[in-house]
N, C-alpha and C positions, 0 to 999 in steps of 0.2 A: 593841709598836707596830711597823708595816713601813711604810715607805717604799714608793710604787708610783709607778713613769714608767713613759712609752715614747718611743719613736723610732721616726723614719725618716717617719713620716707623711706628710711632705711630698713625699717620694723620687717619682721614677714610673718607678723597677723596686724590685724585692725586695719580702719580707714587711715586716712591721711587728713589731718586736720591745719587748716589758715586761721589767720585773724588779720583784721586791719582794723588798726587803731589811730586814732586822730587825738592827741595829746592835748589837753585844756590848756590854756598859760597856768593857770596856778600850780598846778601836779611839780611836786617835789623830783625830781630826777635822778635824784645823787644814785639813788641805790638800784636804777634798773640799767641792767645790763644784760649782755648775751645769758640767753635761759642754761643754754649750756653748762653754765658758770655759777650757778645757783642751786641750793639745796631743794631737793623737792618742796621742806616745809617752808622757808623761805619764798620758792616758788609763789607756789600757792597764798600765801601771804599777798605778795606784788601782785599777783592777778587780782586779786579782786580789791587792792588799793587803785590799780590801774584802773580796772572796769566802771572803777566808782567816779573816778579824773579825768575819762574819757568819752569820747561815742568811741564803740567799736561793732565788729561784728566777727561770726568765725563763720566759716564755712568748711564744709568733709566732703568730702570726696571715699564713695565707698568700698569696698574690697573689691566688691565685683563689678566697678569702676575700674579701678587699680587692674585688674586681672584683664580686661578688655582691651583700653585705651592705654598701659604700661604708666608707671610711676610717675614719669615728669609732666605726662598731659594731666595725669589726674590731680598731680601736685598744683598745677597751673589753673585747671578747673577748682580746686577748693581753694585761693589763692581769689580767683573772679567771683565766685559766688560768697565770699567775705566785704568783698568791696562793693557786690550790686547790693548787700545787705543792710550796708552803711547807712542809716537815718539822713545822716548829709553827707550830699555828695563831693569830696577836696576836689582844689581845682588841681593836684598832680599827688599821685600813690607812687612813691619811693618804696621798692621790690628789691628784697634779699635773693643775687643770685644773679644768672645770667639772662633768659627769660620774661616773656612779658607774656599775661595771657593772652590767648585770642580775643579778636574782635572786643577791645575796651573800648569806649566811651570816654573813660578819661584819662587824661594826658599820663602816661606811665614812665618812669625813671628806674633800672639797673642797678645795683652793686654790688660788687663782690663781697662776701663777709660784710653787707651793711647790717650785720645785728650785733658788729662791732664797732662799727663806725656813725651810725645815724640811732638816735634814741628813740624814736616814732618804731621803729623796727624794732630793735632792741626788746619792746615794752609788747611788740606783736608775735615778738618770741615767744615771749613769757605765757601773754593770755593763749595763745594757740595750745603751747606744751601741758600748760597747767592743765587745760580743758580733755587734752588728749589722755595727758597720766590718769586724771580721774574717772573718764570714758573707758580704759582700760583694766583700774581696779575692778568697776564696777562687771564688768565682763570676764572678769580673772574670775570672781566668784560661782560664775555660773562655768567653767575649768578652769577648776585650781591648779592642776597636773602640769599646766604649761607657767605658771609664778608671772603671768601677766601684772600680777599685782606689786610685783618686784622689778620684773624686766620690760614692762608698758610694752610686749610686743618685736623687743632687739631679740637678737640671734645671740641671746647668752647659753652657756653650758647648760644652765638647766631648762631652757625652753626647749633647746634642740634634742636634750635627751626624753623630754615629754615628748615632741614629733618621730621621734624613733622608738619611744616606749607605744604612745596612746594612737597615734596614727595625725591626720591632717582634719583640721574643723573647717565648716562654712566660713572661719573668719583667718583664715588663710592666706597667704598671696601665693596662688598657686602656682603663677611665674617666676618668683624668686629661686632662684640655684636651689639652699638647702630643699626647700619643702617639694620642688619639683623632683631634684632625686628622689627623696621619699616616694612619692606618688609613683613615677617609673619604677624606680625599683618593686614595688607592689603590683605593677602591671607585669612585670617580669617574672613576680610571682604565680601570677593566675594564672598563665599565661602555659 
């Protein structure tokens, strides 16, 4: 059985990143829980105890994904492309959420908040977030001006004041409400 989440959905820059994970019997479980719920160092800590106890796989879905097909297909395509990525394939992926991707292959199961309820999920929280927070520092670096390395990409006070100071990056979600005002409003300017 795999676990399947994702993250970052809510962000308005970066991709959207999954994971699905298939838990070993051995793997300790006391301490993975909704990623939510966990310190970034922490985090990252459990990712890669997980990654070490498990098969997993992540899969992204990219901006200009996102921008095209809208957040929840892109969310469900990185979501599918975690689980075709899987080394083996479980005979059912238990999915955080209402949702099942297109056209799977394998038997898929539902649940609301399972990355509170089912541990496989839980643990696919973890590795998806982790992988996204560090995909986002790494990018923060190259604009610091938006605190990606702070905010991994949410709609906090100081990102939105970097999108109204510095303008909008190729890493964007150019449909999102804030960043689309921006963009309009800028066209209203030339204009």
């Amino acid at each position: 059985m795999a676990g399947v989440d994702e993250v970052g959905r809510g962000c308005l820059a970066g991709p959207v990143f999954a994971a699905a994970v298939i838990l070993k019997n051995s793997i300790n479980t006391k301490n993975i829980k909704d990623s939510k719920k966990i310190s970034f160092k922490k985090r990252i800590f459990l990712s890669e105890y997980i990654k070490k106890n498990s098969i997993y796989a992540i899969g992204i879905a990219s901006v200009e994904e996102i921008n095209k097909i809208n957040i929840l297909n892109a969310s469900l395509l990185s979501m599918k492309r975690a689980l075709n990525k899987l080394k083996i394939k479980p005979s059912v992926a238990y999915i955080d959420g209402l949702f099942i991707p297109k056209n799977m292959k394998i038997k898929c199961k539902t649940f609301v908040k399972g990355d509170e309820k089912i541990t496989s999920i839980a643990a696919a929280s973890i590795v998806a977030k982790a992988a996204r927070d560090l995909f986002m520092i790494k990018l923060g670096k190259k604009f610091p001006k938006y605190r990606w390395n702070k905010n991994f990409g949410y709609g906090t006070y100081e990102h939105l004041y970097g999108l109204k100071k510095y303008g909008v990056t190729q890493h964007h979600r150019k449909k999102f409400k804030p960043v689309y005002n921006i963009l309009m409003g800028s066209a209203r300017e030339t204009l």
